[in-house]
C-alpha angles and dihedrals in degrees: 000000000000109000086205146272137323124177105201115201120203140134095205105082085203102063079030095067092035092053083042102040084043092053094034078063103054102043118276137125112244128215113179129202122176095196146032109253086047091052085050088052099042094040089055093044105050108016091227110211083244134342112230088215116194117198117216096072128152116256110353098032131224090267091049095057094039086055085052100042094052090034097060122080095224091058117019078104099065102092117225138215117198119215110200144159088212111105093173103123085218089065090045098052093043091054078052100051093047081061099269102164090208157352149236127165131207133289084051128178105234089227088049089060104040088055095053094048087051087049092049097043083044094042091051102033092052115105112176082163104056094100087059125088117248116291108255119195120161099317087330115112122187128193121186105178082056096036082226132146130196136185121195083342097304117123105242102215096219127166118248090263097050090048099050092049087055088046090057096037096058103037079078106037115185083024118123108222115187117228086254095055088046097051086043098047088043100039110011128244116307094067118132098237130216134169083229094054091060099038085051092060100043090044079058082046105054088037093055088046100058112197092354088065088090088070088070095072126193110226111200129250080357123061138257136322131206092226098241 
C-alpha cells in the first residue's frame, strides 16, 4: 500500500531513476517532472504528499517553483524538500525563506534523503491539537487540525512556514522567543540560521494579517512576542 505521493522534481535522468527507484522501494507513489513549468503543472494538478524539488533546472528554476508552489493557496500546503548542489548557506537560506520545508545537497545518501522526506511528511501532516477547539486571540483564529487561519472571519492564506511561526507565537502569548527558538520550534535543529530568515517570514506575517499584524509584536535585541 502507497504511502503517498512524492513528485520529484529533477532534470539528470541519472539522480532522477535513483530518487525514484529508492522511494518506489519503500512504498511510495512516484510522479516525475524534468522542468519547472511541468512540476507547476503537475503540483496544481495532483497535490502530491510532498515534491522532492531540485534547483538547477532549466528555464523556471528550482527557487521560482518553489515561490509558486508556497505562494499559491492551493498549494502553499504541499511541503517541499530542495535538492541542491549548492552548499552556499546563502542559497540555502533563500530556498527557506520561499517556505522550503528542507534541504539535501548533493552528493546525498538515498536513505538520508528518504528519512528527511518521512520527517517532513510526519512533521506537516501531525496535529496534537486537532481535538481542541480553534486558537482565539483578539480577531485572530487559529486552527490547527485545518491548518486554517481567520481574521475577523475571513480565511489568511499563509504558507506552511508562516503559519507555523504564528502557531508557535501565539500558544504563548505575552511570551519573547529569539530567532533562534522560532527557526528551531517551526523547522528542528540543523537549519542554517539568520536574523533575515526569520524577519522575512514575520514581515509576510504581518502583511498577510492586515491590521492584526500588530499583534505579532518585535521586541528589540530579543525576538519576537504573540501581544497577550
Amino acid at each position: 500500500m502507497a504511502k503517498g505521493t512524492i513528485l520529484v522534481v529533477e532534470d539528470e535522468e541519472d539522480i532522477l531513476e535513483l530518487i525514484t527507484f529508492n522511494l518506489l522501494k519503500d512504498g511510495y507513489k512516484v510522479e516525475r517532472a524534468r522542468t519547472g513549468e511541468d512540476a507547476l503543472v503537475k503540483a496544481r494538478h495532483l497535490h502530491p504528499d510532498l515534491v522532492v524539488l531540485d534547483i538547477m533546472l532549466p528555464g523556471v528554476d528550482g527557487l521560482e517553483v518553489c515561490r509558486a508552489i508556497k505562494g499559491a493557496t492551493e498549494t502553499a500546503h504541499i511541503p517541499v524538500v530542495m535538492l541542491t548542489a549548492k552548499t552556499e548557506e546563502s542559497d540555502i537560506v533563500s530556498g527557506l525563506e520561499l517556505g522550503a520545508d528542507d534541504y539535501v545537497t548533493k552528493p546525498f545518501s538515498p536513505r538520508v534523503l528518504l528519512a528527511r522526506i518521512k520527517s517532513v511528511i510526519r512533521r506537516t501532516t501531525a496535529s496534537p491539537d486537532d481535538a481542541q477547539q480553534p486558537l482565539a486571540l483578539h480577531e485572530i483564529s487559529i486552527n490547527s487540525a485545518r491548518h486554517e487561519v481567520r481574521v475577523a472571519g475571513v480565511i489568511i492564506p499563509l504558507t506552511v512556514t508562516e503559519f507555523r511561526v504564528l502557531q508557535f507565537l501565539s500558544k504563548k502569548p505575552g511570551w519573547v522567543f529569539s530567532r533562534s527558538q522560532i527557526v528551531e520550534a517551526v523547522r528542528g535543529d540543523g537549519y542554517p540560521v539568520t536574523d533575515r530568515s526569520v524577519d522575512v517570514q514575520i514581515v509576510g506575517l504581518r502583511r498577510k494579517l492586515g491590521d492584526a499584524g500588530k499583534y505579532i509584536e518585535t521586541v528589540r535585541g530579543v525576538g519576537y512576542r504573540f501581544k497577550e
